[in-house]
N, CA, C and O atoms as a Maestro MAE file, in Angstrom:
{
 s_m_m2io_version
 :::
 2.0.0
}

f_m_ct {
 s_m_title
 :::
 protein
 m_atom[308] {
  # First column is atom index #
  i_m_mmod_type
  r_m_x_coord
  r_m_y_coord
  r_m_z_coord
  i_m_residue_number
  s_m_chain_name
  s_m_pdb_residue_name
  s_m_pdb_atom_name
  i_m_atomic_number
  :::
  1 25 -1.496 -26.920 -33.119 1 A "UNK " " N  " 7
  2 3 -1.113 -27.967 -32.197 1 A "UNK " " CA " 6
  3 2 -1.738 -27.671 -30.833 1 A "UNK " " C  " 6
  4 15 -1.414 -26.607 -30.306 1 A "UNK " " O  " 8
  5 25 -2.558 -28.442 -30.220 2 A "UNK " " N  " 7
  6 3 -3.279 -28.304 -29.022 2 A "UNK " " CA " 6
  7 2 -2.184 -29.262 -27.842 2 A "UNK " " C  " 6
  8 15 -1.825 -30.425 -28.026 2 A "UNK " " O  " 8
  9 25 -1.794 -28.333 -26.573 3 A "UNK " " N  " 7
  10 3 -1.209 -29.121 -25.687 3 A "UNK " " CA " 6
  11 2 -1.915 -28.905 -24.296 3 A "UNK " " C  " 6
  12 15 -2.304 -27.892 -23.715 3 A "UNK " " O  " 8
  13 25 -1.937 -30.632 -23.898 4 A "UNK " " N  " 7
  14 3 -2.515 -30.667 -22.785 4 A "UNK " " CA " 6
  15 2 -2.534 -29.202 -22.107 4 A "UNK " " C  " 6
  16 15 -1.485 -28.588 -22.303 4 A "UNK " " O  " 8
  17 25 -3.651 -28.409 -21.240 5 A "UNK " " N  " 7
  18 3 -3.329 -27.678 -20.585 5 A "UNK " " CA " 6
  19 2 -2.463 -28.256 -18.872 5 A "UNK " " C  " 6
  20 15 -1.884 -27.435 -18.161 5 A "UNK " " O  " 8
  21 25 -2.529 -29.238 -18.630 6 A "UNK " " N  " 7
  22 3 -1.261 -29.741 -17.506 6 A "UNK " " CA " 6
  23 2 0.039 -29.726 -17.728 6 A "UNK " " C  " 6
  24 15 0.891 -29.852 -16.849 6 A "UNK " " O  " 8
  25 25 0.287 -29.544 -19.128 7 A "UNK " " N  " 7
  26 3 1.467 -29.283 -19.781 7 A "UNK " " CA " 6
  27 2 1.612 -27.876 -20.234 7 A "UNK " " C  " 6
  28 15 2.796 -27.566 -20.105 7 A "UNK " " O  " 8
  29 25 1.091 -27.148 -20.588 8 A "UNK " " N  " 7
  30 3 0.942 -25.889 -21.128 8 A "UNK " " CA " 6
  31 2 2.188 -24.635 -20.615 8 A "UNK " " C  " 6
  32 15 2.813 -23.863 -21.343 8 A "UNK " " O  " 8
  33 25 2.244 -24.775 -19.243 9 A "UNK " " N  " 7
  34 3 2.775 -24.012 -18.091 9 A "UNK " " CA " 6
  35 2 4.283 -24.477 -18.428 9 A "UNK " " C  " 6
  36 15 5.225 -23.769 -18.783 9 A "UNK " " O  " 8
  37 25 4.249 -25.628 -18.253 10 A "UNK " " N  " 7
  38 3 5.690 -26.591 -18.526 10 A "UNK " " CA " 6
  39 2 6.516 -26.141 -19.791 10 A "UNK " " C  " 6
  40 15 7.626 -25.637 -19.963 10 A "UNK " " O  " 8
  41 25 5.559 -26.516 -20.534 11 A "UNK " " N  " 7
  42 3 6.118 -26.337 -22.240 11 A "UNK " " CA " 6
  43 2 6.460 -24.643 -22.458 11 A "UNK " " C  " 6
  44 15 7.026 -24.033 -23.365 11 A "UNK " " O  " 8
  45 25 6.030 -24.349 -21.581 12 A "UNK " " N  " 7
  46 3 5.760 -22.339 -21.777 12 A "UNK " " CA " 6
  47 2 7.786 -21.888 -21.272 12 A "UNK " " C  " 6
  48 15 8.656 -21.337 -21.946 12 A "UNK " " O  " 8
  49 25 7.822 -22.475 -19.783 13 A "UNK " " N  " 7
  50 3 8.717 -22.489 -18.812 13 A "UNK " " CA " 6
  51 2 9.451 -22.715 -19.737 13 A "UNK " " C  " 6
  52 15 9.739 -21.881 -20.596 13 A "UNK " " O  " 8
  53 25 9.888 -23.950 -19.695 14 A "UNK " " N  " 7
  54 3 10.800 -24.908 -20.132 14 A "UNK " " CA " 6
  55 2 11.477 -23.912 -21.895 14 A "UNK " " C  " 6
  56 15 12.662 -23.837 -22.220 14 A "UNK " " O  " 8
  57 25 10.599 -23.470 -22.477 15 A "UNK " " N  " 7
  58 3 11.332 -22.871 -23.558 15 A "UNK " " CA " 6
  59 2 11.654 -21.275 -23.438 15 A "UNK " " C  " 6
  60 15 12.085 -20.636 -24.398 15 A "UNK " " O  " 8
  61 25 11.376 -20.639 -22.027 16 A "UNK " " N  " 7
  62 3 12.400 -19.313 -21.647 16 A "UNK " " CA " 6
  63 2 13.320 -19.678 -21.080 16 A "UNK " " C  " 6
  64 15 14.180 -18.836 -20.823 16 A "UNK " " O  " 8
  65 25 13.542 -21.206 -20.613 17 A "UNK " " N  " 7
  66 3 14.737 -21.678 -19.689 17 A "UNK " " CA " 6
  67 2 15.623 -22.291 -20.133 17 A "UNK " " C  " 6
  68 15 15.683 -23.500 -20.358 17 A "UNK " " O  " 8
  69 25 16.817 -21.024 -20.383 18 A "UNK " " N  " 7
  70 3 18.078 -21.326 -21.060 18 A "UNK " " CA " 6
  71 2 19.172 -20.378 -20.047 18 A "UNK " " C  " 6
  72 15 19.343 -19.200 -19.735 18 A "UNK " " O  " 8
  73 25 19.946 -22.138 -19.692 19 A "UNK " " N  " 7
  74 3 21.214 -20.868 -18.715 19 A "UNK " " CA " 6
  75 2 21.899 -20.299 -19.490 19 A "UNK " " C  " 6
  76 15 22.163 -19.164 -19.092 19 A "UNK " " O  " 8
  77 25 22.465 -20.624 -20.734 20 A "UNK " " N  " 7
  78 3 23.610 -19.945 -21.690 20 A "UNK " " CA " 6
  79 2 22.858 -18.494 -21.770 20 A "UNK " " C  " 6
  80 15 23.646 -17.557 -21.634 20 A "UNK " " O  " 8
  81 25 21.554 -18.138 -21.954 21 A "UNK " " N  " 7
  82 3 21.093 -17.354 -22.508 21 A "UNK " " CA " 6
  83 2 19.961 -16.818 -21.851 21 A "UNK " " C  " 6
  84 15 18.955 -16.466 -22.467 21 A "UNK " " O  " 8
  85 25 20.093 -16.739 -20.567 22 A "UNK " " N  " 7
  86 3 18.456 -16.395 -19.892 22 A "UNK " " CA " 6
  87 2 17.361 -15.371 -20.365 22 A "UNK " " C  " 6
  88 15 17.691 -14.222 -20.659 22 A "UNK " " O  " 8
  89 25 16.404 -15.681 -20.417 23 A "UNK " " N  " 7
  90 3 15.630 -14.525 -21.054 23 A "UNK " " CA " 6
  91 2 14.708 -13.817 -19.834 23 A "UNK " " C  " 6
  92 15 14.284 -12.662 -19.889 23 A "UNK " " O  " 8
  93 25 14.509 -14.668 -18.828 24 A "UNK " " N  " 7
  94 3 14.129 -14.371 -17.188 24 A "UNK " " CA " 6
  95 2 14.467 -15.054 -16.275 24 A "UNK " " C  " 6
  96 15 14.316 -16.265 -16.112 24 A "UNK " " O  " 8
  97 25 15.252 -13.803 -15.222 25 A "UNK " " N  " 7
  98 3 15.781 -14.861 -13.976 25 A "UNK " " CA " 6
  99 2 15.167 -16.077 -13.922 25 A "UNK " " C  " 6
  100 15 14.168 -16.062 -14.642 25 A "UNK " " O  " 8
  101 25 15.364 -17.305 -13.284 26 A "UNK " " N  " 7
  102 3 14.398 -18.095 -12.171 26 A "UNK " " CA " 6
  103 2 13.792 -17.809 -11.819 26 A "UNK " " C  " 6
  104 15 12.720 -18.292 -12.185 26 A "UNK " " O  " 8
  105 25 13.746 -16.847 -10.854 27 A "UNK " " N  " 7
  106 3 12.794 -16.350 -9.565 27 A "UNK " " CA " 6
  107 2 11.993 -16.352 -10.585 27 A "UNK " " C  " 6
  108 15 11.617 -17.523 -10.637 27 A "UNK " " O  " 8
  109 25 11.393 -15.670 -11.600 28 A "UNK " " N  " 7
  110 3 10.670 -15.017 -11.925 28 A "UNK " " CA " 6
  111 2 9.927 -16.147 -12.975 28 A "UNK " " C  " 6
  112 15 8.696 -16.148 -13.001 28 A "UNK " " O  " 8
  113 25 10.699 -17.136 -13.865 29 A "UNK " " N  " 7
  114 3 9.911 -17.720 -14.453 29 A "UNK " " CA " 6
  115 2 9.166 -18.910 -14.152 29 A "UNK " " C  " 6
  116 15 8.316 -19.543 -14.778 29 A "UNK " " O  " 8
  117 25 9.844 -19.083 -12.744 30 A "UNK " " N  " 7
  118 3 8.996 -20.137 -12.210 30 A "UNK " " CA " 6
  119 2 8.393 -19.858 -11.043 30 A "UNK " " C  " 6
  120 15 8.398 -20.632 -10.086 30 A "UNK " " O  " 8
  121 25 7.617 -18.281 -11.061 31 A "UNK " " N  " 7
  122 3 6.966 -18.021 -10.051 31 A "UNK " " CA " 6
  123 2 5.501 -18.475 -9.966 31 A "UNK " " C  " 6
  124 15 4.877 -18.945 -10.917 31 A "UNK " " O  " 8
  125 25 5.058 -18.302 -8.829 32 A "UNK " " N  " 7
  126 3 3.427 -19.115 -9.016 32 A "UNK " " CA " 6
  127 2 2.542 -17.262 -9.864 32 A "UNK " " C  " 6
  128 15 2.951 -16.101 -9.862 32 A "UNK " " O  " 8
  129 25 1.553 -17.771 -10.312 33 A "UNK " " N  " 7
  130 3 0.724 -16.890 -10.717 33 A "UNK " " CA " 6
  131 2 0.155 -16.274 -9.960 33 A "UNK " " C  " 6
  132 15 -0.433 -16.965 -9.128 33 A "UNK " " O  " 8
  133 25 0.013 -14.902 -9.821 34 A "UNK " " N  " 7
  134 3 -0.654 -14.111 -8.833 34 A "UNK " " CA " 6
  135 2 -1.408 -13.183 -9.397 34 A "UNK " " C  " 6
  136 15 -0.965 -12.873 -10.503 34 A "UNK " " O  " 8
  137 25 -2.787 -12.360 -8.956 35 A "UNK " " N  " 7
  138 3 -3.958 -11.705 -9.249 35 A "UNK " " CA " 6
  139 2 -2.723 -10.275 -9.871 35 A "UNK " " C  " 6
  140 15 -1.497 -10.165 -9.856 35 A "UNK " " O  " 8
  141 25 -3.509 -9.668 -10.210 36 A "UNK " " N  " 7
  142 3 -2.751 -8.424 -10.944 36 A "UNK " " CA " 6
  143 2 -2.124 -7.813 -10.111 36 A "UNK " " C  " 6
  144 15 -0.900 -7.682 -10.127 36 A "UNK " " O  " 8
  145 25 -2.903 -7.348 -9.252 37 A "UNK " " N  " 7
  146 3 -2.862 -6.074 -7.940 37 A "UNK " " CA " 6
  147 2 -2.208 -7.094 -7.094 37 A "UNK " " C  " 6
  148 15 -2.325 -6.654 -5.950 37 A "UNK " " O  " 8
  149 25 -1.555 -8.272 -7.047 38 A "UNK " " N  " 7
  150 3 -0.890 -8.650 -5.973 38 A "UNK " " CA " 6
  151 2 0.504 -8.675 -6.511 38 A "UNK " " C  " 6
  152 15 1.509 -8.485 -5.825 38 A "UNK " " O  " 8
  153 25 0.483 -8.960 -7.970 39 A "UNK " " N  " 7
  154 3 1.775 -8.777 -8.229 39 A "UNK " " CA " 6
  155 2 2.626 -7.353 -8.789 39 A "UNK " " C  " 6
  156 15 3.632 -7.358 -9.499 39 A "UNK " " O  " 8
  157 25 1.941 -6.220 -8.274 40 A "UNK " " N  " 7
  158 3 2.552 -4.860 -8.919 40 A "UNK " " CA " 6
  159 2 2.288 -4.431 -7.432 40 A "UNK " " C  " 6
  160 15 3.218 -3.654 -7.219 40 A "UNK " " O  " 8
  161 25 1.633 -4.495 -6.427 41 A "UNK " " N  " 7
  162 3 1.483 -3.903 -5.238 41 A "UNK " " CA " 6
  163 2 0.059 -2.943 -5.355 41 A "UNK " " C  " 6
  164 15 -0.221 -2.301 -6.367 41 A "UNK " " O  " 8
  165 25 -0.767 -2.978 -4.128 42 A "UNK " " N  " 7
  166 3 -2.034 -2.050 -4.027 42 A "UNK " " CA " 6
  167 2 -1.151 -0.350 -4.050 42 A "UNK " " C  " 6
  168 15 -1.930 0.538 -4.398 42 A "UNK " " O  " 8
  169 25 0.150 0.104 -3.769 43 A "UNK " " N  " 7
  170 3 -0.029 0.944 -4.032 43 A "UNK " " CA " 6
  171 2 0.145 1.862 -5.120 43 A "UNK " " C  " 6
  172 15 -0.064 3.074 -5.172 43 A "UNK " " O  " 8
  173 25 0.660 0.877 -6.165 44 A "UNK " " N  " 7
  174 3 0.531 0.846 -7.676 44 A "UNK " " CA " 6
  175 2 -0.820 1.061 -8.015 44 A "UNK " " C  " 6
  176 15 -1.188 1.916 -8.819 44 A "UNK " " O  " 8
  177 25 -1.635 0.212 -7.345 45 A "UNK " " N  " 7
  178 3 -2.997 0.166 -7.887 45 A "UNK " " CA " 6
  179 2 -3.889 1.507 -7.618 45 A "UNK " " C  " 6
  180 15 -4.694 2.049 -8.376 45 A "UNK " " O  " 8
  181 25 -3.493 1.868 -6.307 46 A "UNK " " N  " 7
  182 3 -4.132 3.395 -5.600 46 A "UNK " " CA " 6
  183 2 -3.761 4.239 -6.180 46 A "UNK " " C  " 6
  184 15 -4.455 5.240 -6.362 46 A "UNK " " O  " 8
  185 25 -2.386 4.089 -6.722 47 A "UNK " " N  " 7
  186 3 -1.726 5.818 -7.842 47 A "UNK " " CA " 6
  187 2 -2.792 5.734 -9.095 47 A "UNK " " C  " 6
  188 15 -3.152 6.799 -9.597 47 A "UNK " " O  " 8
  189 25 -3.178 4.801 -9.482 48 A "UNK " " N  " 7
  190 3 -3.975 4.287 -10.607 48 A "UNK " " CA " 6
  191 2 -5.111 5.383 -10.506 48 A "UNK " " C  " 6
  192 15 -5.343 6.460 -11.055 48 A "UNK " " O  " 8
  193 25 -5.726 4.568 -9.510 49 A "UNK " " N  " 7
  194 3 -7.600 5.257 -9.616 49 A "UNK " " CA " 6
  195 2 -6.956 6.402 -8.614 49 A "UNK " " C  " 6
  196 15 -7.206 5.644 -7.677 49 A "UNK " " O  " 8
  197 25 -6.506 7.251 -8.128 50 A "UNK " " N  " 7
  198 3 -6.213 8.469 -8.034 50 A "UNK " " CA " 6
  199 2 -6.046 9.123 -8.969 50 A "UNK " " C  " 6
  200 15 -6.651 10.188 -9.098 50 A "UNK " " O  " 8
  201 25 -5.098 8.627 -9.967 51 A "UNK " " N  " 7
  202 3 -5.393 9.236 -11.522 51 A "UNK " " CA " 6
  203 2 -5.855 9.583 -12.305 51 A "UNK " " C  " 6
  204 15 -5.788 10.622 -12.961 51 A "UNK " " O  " 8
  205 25 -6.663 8.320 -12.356 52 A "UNK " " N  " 7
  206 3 -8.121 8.166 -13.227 52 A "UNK " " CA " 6
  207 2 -9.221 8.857 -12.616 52 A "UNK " " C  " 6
  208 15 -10.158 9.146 -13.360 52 A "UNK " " O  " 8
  209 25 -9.294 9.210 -11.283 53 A "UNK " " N  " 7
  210 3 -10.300 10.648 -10.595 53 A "UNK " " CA " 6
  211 2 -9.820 11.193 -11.172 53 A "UNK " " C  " 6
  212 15 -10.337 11.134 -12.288 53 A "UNK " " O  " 8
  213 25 -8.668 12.070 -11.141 54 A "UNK " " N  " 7
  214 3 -8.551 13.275 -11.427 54 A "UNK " " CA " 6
  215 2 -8.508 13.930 -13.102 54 A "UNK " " C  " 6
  216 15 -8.663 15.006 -13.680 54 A "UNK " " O  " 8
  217 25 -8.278 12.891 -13.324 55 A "UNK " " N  " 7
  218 3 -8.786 12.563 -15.301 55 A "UNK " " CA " 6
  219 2 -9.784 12.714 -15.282 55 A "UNK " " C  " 6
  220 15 -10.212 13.831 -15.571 55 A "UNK " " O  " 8
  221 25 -10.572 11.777 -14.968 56 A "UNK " " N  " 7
  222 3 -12.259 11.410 -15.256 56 A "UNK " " CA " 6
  223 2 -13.372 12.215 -14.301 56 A "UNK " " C  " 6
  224 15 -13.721 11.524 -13.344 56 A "UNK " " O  " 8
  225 25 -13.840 13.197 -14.348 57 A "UNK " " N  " 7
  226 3 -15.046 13.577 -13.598 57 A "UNK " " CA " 6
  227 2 -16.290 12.913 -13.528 57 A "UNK " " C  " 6
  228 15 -16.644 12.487 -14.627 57 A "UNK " " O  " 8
  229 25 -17.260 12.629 -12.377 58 A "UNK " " N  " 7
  230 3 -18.414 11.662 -12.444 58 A "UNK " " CA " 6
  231 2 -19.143 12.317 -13.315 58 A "UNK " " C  " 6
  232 15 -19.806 11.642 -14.102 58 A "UNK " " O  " 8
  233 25 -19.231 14.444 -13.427 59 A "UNK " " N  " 7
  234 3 -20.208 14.709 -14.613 59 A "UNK " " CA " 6
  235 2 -19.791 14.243 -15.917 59 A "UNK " " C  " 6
  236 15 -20.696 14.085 -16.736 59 A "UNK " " O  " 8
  237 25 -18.069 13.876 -16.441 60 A "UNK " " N  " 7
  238 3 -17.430 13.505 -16.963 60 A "UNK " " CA " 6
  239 2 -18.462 12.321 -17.773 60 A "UNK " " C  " 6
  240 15 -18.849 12.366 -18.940 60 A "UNK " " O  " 8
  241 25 -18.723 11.379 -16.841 61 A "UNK " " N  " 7
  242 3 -18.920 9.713 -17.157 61 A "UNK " " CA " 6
  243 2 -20.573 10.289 -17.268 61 A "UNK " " C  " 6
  244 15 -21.095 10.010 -18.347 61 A "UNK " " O  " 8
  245 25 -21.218 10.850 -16.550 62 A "UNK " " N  " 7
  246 3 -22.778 10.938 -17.164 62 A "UNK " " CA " 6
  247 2 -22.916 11.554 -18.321 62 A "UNK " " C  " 6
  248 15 -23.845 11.135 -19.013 62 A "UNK " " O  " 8
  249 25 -22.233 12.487 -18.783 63 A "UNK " " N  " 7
  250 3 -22.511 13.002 -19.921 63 A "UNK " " CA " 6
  251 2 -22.031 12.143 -21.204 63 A "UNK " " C  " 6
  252 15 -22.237 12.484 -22.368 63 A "UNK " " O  " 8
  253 25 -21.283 10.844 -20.750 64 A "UNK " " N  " 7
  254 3 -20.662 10.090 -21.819 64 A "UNK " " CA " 6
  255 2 -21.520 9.292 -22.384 64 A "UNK " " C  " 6
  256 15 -22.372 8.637 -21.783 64 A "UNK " " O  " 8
  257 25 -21.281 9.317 -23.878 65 A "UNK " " N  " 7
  258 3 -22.126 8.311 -24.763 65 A "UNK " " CA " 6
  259 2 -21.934 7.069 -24.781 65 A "UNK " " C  " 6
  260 15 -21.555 6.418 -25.754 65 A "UNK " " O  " 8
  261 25 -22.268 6.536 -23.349 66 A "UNK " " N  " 7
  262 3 -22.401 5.277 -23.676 66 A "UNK " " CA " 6
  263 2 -23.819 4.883 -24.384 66 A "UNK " " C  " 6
  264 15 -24.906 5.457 -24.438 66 A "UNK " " O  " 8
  265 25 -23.143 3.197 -25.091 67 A "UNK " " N  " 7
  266 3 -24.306 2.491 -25.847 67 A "UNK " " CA " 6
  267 2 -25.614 2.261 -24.664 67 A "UNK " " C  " 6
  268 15 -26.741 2.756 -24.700 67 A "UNK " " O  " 8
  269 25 -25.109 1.473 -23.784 68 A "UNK " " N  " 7
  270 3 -26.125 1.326 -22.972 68 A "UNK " " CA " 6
  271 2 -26.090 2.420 -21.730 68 A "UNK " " C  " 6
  272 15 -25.029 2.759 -21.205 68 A "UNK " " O  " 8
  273 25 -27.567 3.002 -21.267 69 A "UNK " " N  " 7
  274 3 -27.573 4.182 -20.157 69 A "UNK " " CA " 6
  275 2 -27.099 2.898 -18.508 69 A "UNK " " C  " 6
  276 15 -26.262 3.215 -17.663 69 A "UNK " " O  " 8
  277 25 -27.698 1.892 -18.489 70 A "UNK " " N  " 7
  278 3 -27.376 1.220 -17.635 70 A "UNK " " CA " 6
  279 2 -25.722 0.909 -17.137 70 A "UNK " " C  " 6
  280 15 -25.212 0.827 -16.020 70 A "UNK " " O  " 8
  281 25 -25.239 0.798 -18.345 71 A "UNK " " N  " 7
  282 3 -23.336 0.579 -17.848 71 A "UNK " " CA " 6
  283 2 -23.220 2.202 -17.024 71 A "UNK " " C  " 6
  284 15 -22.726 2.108 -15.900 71 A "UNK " " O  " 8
  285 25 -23.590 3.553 -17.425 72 A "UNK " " N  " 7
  286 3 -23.054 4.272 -16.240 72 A "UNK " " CA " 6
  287 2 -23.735 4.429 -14.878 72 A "UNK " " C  " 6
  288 15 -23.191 5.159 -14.050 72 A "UNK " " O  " 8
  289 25 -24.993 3.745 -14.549 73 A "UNK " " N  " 7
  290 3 -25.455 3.701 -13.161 73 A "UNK " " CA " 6
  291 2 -24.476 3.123 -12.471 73 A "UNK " " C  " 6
  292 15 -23.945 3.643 -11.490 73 A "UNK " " O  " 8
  293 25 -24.042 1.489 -13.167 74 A "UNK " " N  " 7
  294 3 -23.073 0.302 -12.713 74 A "UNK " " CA " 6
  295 2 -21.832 1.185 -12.275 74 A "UNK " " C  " 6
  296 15 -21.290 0.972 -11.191 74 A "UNK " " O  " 8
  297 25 -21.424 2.101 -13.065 75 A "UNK " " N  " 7
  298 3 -19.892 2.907 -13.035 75 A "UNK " " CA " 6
  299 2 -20.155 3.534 -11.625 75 A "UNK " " C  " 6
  300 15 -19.594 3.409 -10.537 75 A "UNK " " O  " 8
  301 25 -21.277 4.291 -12.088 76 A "UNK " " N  " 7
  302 3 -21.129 5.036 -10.327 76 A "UNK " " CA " 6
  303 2 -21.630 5.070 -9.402 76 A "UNK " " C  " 6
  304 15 -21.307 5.921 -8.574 76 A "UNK " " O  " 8
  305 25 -22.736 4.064 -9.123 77 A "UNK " " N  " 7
  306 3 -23.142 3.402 -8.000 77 A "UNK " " CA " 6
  307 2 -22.454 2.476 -7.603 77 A "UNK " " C  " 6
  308 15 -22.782 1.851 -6.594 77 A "UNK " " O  " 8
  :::
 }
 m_bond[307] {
  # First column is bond index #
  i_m_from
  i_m_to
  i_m_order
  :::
  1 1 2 1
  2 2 3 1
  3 3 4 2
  4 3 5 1
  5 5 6 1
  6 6 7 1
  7 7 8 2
  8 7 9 1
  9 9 10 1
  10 10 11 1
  11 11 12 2
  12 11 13 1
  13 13 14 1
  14 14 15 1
  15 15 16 2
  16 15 17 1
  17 17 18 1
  18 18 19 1
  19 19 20 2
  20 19 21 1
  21 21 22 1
  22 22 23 1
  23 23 24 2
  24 23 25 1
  25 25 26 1
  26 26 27 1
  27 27 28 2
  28 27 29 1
  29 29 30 1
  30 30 31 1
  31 31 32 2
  32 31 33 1
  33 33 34 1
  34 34 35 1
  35 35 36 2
  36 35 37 1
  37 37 38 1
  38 38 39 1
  39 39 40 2
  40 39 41 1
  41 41 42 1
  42 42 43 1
  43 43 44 2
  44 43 45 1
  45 45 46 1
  46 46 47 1
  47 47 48 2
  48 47 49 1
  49 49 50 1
  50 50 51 1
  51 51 52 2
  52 51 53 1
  53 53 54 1
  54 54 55 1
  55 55 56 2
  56 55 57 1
  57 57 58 1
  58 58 59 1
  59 59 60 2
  60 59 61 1
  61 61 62 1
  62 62 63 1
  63 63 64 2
  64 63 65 1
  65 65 66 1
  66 66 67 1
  67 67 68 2
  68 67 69 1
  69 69 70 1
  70 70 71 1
  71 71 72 2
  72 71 73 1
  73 73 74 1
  74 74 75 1
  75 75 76 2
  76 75 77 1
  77 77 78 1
  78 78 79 1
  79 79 80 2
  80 79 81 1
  81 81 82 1
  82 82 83 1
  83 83 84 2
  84 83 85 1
  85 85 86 1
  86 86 87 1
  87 87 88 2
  88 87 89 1
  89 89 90 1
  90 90 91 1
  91 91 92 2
  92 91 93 1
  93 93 94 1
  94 94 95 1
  95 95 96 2
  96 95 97 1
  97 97 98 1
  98 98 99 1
  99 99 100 2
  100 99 101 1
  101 101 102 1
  102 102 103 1
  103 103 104 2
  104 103 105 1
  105 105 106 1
  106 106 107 1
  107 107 108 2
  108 107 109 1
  109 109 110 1
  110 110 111 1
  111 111 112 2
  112 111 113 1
  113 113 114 1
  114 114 115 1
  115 115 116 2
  116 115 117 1
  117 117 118 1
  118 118 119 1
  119 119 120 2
  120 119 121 1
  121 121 122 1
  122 122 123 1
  123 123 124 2
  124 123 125 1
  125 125 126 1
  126 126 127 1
  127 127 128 2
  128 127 129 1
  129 129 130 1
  130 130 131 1
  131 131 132 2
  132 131 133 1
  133 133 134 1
  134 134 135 1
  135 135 136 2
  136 135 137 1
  137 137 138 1
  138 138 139 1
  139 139 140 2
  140 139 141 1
  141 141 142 1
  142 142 143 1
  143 143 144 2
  144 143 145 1
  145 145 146 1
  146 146 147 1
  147 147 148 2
  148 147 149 1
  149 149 150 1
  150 150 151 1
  151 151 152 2
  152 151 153 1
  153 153 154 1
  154 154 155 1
  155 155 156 2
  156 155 157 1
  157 157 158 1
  158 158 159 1
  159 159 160 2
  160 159 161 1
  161 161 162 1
  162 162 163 1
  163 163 164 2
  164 163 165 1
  165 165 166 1
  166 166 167 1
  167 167 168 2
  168 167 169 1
  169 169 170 1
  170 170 171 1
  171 171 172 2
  172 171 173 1
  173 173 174 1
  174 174 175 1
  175 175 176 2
  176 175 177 1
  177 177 178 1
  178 178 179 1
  179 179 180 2
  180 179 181 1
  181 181 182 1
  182 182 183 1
  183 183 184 2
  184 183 185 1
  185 185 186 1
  186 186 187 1
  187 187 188 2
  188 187 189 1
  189 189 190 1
  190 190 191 1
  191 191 192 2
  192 191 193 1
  193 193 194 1
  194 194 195 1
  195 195 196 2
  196 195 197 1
  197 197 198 1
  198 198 199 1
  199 199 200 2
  200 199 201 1
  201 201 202 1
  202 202 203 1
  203 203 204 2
  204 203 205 1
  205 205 206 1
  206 206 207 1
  207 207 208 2
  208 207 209 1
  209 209 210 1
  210 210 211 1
  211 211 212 2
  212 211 213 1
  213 213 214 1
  214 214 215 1
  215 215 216 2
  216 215 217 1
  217 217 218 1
  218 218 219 1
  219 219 220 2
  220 219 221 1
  221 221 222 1
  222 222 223 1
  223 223 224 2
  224 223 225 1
  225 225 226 1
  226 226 227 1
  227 227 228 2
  228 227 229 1
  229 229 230 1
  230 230 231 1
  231 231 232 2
  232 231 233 1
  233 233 234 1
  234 234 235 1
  235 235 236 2
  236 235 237 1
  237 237 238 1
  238 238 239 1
  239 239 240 2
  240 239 241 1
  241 241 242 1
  242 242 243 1
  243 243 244 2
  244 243 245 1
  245 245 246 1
  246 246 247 1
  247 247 248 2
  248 247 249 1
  249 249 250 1
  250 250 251 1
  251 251 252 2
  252 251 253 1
  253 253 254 1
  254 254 255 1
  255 255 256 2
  256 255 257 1
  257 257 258 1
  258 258 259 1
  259 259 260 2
  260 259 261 1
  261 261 262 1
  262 262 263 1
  263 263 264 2
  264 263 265 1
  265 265 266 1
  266 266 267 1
  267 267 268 2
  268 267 269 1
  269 269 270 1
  270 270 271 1
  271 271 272 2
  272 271 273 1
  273 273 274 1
  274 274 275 1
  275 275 276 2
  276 275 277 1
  277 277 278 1
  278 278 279 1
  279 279 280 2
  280 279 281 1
  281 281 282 1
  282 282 283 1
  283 283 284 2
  284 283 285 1
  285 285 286 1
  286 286 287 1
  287 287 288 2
  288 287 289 1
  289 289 290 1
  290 290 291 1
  291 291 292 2
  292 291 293 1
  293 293 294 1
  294 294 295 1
  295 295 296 2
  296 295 297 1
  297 297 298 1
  298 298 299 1
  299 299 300 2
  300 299 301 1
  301 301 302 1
  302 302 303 1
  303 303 304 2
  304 303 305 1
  305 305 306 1
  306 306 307 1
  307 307 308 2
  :::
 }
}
């Protein structure tokens, strides 16, 4: 079944929205859509790639087999 995408959002809403039985506050299911990092906070995002340094070494990523040699210039330039 294909639904309008102007409806899509609606039809989505409308069937988590049950007062007897909420499955998400309000606030939350009829919030507007926001980029990733705006909706978890940048400093969610900074604990992230602080992490992932200290995981990942740059000799780490050159010595990795990637398919293509070009995806690790992109990585660390």
């Amino acid at each position: 079944m294909d639904i309008d995408p102007e409806w899509k959002m609606w039809v989505l809403r409308k069937a988590f929205d049950d007062d007897q039985k909420p499955y998400l506050p309000k606030h939350i299911l009829y919030r507007q859509k926001e980029q990733f990092s705006d909706g978890v906070g940048y400093s969610w995002i900074d604990g992230l790639k602080d992490h992932a340094n200290k995981q990942v070494t740059d000799s780490m990523l050159m010595n990795a087999a990637f398919s293509h040699s070009d995806h690790k210039r992109r990585i660390l330039l």
